[in-house]
C-alpha positions, 0 to 999 in steps of 0.5 A, a space after each residue: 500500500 506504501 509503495 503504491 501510495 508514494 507512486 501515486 503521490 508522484 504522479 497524481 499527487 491530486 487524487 482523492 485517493 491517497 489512503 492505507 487501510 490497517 484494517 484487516 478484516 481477514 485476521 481480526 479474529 486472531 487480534 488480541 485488540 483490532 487495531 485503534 488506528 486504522 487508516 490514514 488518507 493525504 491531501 495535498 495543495 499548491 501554494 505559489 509553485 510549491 507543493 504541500 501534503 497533510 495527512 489525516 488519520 482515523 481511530 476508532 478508540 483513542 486512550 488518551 493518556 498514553 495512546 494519543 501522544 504516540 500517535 500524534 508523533 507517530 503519524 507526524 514523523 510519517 508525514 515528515 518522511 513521506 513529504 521528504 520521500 515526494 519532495 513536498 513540505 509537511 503542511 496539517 496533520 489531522 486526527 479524527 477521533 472515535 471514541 475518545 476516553 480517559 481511563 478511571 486509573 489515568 486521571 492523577 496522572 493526566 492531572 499531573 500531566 496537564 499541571 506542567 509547563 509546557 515547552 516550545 515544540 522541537 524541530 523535526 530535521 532530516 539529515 539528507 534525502 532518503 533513497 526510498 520510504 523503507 530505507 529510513 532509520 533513526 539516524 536520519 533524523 534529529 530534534 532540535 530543541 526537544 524538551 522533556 520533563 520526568 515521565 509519568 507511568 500508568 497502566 495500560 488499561 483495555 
């Protein structure tokens, strides 16, 4: 699906069918949990000459306390490398959120949580052209300015 997503992207890059499913049917019955995300599809735009993507994501449950921070980073990084992957500039990203929750043994520590400073956000830099989506690796990229405070633990709950 990523492959034909790239190619699609470079060839069409205004078709309103730029999406990947994680979605499978066949095997749901063999997941201990279906999957909480479950697509994603990308838009694109051309703003004086240059072009832009954004990506928009859909979830059917979202554990917002220890799932939706990593899926925001997740489906941002992913942006960044597929905008980097057909020459565009990462432009919106997009959640669309079912069902939305907090867990009754999260609340202290989203209390916690929302109690901090918060900090400038990082810079996502590629260090070079990357020959082809599947050849990444944490090397190829750096976050300036990250900042962090101490973490905070909770049990997974489902």
């Amino acid at each position: 699906q990523i492959d034909d997503l790239v190619r699609e992207l470079k060839t069409n890059p205004d078709s309103r069918r730029l999406m990947v499913s994680a979605w499978n049917v066949g095997e749901l019955d063999q997941m201990v949990l279906p999957p909480c995300h479950y697509g994603f599809q990308l838009y694109t735009k051309q703003v004086d000459g240059k072009r832009y993507i954004s990506l928009m994501w859909n979830q059917r449950s979202v554990d917002t306390f220890l799932g939706l921070p990593f899926n925001i980073a997740s489906y941002g990084l992913l942006l960044h490398i597929i905008a980097n992957e057909v020459d565009m500039i990462p432009d919106e990203l997009i959640g669309n959120l079912g069902d939305t929750h907090l867990y009754s043994n999260h609340i202290e520590q989203a209390k916690e949580q929302i109690s901090r400073e918060s900090f400038d956000l990082p810079i996502l830099k590629t260090n070079a052209k990357i020959d082809g989506i599947c050849c990444n690796t944490p090397d190829d990229f750096v976050l300036e300015g990250y900042q962090y405070h101490p973490t905070i633990k909770a049990p997974l709950s489902n």
